[in-house]
PLY file of the C-alpha trace (Angstrom):
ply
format ascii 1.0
element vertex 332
property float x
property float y
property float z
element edge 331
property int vertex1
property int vertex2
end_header
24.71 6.20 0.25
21.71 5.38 -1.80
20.44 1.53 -0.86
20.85 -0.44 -3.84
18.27 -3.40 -4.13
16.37 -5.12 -7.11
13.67 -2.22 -6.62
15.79 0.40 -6.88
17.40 0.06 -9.95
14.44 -1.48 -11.59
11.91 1.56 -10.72
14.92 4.35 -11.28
14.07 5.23 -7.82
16.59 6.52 -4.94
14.60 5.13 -2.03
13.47 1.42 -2.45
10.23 3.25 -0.91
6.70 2.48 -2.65
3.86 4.70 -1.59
0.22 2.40 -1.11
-2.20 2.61 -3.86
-4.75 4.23 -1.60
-8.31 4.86 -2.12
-9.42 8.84 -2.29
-5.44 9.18 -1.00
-3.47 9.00 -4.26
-4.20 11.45 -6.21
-1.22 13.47 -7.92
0.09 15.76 -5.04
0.64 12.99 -2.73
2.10 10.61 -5.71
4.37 13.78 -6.81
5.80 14.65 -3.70
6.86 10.74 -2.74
8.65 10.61 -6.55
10.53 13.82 -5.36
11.38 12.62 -2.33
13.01 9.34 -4.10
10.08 7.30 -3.96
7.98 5.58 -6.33
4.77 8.00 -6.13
0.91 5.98 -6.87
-2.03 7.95 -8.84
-4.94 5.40 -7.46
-6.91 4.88 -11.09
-10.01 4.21 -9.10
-10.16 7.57 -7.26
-10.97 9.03 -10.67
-14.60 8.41 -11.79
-13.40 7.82 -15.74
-10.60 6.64 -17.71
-10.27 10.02 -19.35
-10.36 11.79 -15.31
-7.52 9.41 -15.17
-5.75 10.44 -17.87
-6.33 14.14 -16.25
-4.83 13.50 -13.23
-1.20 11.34 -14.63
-1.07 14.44 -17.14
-1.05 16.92 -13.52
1.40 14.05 -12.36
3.67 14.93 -14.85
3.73 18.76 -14.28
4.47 18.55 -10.73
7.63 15.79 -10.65
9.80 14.52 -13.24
10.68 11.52 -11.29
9.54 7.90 -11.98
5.80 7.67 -10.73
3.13 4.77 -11.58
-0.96 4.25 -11.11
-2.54 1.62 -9.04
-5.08 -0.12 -11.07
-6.93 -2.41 -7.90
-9.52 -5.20 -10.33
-12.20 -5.49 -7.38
-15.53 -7.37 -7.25
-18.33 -4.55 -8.09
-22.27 -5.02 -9.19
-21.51 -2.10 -11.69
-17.67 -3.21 -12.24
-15.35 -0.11 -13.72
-13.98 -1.04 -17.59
-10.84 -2.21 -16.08
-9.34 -2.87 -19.66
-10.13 1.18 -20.63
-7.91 2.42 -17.48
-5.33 0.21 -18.55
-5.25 1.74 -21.82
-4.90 5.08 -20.60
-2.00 3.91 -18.20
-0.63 2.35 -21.62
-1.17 5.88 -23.65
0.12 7.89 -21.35
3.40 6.26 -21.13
3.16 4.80 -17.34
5.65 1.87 -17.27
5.11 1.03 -13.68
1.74 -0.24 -13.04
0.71 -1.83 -9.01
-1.80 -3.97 -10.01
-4.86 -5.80 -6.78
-7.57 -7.71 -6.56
-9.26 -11.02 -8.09
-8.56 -12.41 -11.80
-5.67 -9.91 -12.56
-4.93 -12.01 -15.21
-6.43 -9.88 -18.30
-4.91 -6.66 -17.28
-2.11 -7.67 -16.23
-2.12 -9.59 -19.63
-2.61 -5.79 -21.10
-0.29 -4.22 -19.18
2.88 -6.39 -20.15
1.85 -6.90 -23.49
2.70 -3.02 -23.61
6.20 -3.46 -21.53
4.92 -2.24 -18.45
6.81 -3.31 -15.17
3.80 -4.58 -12.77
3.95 -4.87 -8.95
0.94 -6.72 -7.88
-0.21 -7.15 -4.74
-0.96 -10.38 -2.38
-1.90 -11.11 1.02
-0.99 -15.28 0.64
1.99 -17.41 -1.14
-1.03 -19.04 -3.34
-1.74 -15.90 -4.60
2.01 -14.94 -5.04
2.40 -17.92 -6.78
-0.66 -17.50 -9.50
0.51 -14.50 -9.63
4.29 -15.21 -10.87
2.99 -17.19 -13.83
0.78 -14.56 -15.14
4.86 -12.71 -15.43
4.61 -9.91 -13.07
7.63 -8.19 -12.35
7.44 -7.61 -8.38
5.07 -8.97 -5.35
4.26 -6.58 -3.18
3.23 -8.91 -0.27
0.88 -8.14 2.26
0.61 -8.75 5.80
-2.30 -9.17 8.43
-0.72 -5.62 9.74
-1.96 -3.87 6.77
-4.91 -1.45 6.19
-7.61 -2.14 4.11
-8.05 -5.29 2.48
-5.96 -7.87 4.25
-7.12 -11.20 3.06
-8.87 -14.39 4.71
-5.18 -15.98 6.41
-4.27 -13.48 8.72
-0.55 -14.08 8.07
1.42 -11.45 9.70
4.57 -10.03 7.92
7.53 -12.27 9.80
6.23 -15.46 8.46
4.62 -13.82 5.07
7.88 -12.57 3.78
9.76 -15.27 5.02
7.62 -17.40 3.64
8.12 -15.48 -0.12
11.89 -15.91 0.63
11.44 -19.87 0.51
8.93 -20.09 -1.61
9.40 -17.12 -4.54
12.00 -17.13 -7.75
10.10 -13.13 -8.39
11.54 -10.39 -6.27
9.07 -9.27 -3.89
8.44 -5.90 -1.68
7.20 -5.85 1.67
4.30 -4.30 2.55
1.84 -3.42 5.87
3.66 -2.41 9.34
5.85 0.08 7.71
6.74 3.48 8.76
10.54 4.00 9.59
13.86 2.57 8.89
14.24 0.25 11.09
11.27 -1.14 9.34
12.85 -1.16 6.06
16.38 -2.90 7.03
13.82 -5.95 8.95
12.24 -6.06 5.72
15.61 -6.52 3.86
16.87 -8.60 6.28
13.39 -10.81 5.86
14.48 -11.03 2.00
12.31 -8.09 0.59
13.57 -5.31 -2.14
12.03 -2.32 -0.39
8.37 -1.68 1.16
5.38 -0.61 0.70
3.77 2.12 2.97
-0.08 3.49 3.09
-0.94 4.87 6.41
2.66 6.29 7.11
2.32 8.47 3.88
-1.21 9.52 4.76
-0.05 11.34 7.60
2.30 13.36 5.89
2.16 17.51 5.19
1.10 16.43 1.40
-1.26 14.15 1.71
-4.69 15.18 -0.05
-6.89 14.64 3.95
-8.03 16.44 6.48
-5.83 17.44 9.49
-8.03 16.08 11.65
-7.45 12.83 10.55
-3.88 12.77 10.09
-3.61 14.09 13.85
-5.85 11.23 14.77
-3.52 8.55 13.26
-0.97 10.11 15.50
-2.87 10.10 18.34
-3.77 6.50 17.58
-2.37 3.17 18.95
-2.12 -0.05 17.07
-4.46 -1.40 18.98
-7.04 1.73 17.64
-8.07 -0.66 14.18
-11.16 -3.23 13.78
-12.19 -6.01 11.27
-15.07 -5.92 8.72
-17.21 -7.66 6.38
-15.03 -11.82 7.50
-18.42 -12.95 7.64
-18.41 -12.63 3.53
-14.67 -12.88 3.23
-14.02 -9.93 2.19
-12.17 -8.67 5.01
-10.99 -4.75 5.76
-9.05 -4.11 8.10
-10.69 -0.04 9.14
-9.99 3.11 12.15
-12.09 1.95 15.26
-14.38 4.49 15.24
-17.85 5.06 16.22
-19.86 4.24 12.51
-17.19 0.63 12.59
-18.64 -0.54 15.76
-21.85 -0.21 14.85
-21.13 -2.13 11.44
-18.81 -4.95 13.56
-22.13 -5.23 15.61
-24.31 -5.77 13.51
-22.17 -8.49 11.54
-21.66 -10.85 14.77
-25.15 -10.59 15.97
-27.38 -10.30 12.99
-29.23 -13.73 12.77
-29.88 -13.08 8.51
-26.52 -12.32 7.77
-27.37 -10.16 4.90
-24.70 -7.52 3.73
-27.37 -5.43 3.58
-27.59 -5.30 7.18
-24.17 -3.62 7.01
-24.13 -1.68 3.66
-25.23 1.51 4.82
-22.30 1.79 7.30
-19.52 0.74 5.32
-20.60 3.37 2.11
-17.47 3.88 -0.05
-18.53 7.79 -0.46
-19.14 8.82 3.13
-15.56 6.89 4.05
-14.39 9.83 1.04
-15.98 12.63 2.47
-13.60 11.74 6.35
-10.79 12.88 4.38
-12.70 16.07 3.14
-14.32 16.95 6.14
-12.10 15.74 9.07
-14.72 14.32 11.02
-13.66 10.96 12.32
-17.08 9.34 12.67
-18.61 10.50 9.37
-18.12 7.05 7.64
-15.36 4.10 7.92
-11.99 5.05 6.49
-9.14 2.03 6.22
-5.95 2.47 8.68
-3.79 -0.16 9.27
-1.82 -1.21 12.83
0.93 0.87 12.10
-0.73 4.00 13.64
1.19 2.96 16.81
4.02 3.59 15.18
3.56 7.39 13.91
3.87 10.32 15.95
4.79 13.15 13.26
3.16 14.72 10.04
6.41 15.34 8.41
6.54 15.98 4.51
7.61 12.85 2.30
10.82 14.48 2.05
11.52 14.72 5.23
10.11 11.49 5.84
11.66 9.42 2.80
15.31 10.86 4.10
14.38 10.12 7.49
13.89 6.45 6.46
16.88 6.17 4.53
19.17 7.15 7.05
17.62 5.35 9.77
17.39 2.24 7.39
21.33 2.83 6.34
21.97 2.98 10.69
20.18 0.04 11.08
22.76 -2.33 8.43
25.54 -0.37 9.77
24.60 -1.06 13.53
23.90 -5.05 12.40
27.07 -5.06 10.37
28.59 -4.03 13.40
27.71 -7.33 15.21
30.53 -9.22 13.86
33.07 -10.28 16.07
36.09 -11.39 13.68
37.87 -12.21 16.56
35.64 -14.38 17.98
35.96 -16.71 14.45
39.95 -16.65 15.04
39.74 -18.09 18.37
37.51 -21.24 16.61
0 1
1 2
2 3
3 4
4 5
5 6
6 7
7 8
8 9
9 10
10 11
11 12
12 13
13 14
14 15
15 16
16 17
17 18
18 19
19 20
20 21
21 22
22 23
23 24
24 25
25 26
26 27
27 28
28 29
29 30
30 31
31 32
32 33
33 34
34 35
35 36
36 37
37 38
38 39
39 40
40 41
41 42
42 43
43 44
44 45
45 46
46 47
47 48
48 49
49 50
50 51
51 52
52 53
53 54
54 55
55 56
56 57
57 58
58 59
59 60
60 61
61 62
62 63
63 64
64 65
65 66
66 67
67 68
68 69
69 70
70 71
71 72
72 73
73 74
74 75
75 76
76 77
77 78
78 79
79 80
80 81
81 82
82 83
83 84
84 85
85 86
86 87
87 88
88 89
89 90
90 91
91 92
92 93
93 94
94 95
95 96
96 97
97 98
98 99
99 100
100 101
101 102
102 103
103 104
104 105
105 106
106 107
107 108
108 109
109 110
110 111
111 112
112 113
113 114
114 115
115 116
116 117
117 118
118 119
119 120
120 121
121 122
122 123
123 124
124 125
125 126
126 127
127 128
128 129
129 130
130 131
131 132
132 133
133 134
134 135
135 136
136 137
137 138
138 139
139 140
140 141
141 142
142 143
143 144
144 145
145 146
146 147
147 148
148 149
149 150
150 151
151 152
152 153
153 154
154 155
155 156
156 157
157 158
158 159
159 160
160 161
161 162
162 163
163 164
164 165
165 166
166 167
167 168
168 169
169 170
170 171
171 172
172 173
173 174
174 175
175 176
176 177
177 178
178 179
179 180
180 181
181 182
182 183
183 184
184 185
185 186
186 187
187 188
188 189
189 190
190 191
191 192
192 193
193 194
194 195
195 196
196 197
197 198
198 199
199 200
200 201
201 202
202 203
203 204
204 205
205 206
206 207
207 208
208 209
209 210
210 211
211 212
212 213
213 214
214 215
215 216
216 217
217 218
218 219
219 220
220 221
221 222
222 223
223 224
224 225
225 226
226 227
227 228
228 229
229 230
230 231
231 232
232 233
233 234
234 235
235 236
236 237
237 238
238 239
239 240
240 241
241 242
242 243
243 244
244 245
245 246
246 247
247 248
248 249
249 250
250 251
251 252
252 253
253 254
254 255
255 256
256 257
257 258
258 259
259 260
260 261
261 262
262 263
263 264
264 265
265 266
266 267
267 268
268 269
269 270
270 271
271 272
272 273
273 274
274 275
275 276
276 277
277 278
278 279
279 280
280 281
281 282
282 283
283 284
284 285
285 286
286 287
287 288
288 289
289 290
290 291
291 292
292 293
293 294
294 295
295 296
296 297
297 298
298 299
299 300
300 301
301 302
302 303
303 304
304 305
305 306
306 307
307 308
308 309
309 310
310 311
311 312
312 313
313 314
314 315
315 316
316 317
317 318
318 319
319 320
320 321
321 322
322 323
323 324
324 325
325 326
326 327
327 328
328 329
329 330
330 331
């Protein structure tokens, strides 16, 4: 039986399951096959180098799954910043009404975006931000713990206190999202008051997943211990694989006396962390993993995988359910 949540019947999806909107990850064969599988597939805007590349690549989307799918538009701080506003308009054109929406001073696009009825799940790693983020009217939080990969904010909140936390504190549905890979995962995150969860590193090891095998056999192979942070000395902290180029780069940042970024720029290049997923060598540049590793030990397809999940999420409830003694209450 298909869980039913706020998510769910919101996103016309079967699986309250949101793929991550993943740098050089989510482009439209990985965002197709989670929307098949029941999912709510993510084209990452930014992976394209134009709004019209974008509009390319949702148009591809649409050829290969007639499911509900939506774009990640992430607004980050850049010296030579994207036009934010012309992505959102070919989100708008192209009739995307599900928009996951990151980063500092949403407010504009999100402005955009809901001006044109689009349902926006925006991303947070604190309750501040959650909160700022509510009164701009977004429709979902997708809130994110200390666990996750990639940016995880300055708190280092992990996801038991985050999300309950956004129970207490939230009147906006929210999704849970970091530490996820299974459905055991997904009832604790119900349980925690969350309306499905959002996954990144689980669906990059996965048969369609647009990287090299060589990395998805390493997240396998990897513990949750097998992650390091960058870049907290200018708060703008990533959570990335521990590999050989992120050691140097951690080094550098606690023992460099200038603490210039500079120092640490040429290790921590966007374009060599893209070419790990081409060429499948691990130590070519840093690519973002999150804790979860530890918890993988398959590259299944997201069918398989999004199935898997349901069923062990619908054991899990069942199994809890089953904890109630009725008896017990009679004797009181």
């Amino acid at each position: 039986m298909p869980l039913n949540t706020a998510l769910s019947r919101k996103l016309g999806i079967r699986v309250p399951i949101v793929q991550g909107g993943m740098q050089w990850v989510g482009y439209a064969e990985l965002a197709s096959a989670v929307s098949n599988a029941g999912g709510l597939g993510l084209i990452t805007a930014l992976t394209q180098p134009t709004p019209e590349a974008l509009r390319k690549e949702i148009r591809k989307c649409k050829t290969m799954t007639k499911n509900p799918f939506g774009v990640n538009l992430s607004i980050l701080p850049a010296i030579n910043a994207p036009d934010y506003s012309a992505y959102a308009n070919v989100i708008i054109e192209e009739g995307i009404r599900i928009v996951e929406t990151a980063g500092d001073n949403p407010g504009p696009v999100v402005q955009q975006l809901k001006d044109s009825k689009c349902i926006v799940i925006h991303k947070v790693t604190t309750i501040r931000h959650a909160l700022s983020a509510v009164k701009l009217g977004v429709d979902f939080l997708s809130i994110d713990g200390f666990e996750c990969a990639g940016h995880v904010g300055e708190s280092d909140i992990t996801n038991f206190i985050l999300l309950s936390r956004a129970r207490q504190s939230l009147d906006v549905p929210f999704i849970a999202s970091g530490g996820f890979a299974d459905g055991q995962g997904l009832a604790a995150a119900l349980a925690l008051g969350a309306e499905g969860v959002n996954m990144g590193t689980r669906f990059m090891c996965t048969v369609e997943a647009p990287i090299h095998q060589h990395i998805k056999q390493a997240i396998v192979d990897a513990s949750e211990t097998d992650t390091t942070l960058l870049l907290r000395r200018w708060r703008n902290t990533m959570r990335l694989y521990k590999n050989e180029v992120a050691m140097k780069a951690a080094r550098i940042e606690k023992q460099s006396s200038a603490g210039l970024f500079e120092e640490v720029a040429p290790y921590v290049n966007g374009k060599r962390g893209r070419q790990v997923f081409l060429n499948g060598d691990l130590n070519y540049g840093v690519w973002t993993a999150g804790q979860v590793m530890g918890l993988i030990y398959d590259i299944p397809t997201c069918e398989v995988l999004c199935n898997r999940i349901e069923r062990e999420a619908e054991e899990s409830i069942s199994r809890l359910a089953s904890l109630r003694d009725e008896s017990f209450k009679s004797q009181l």
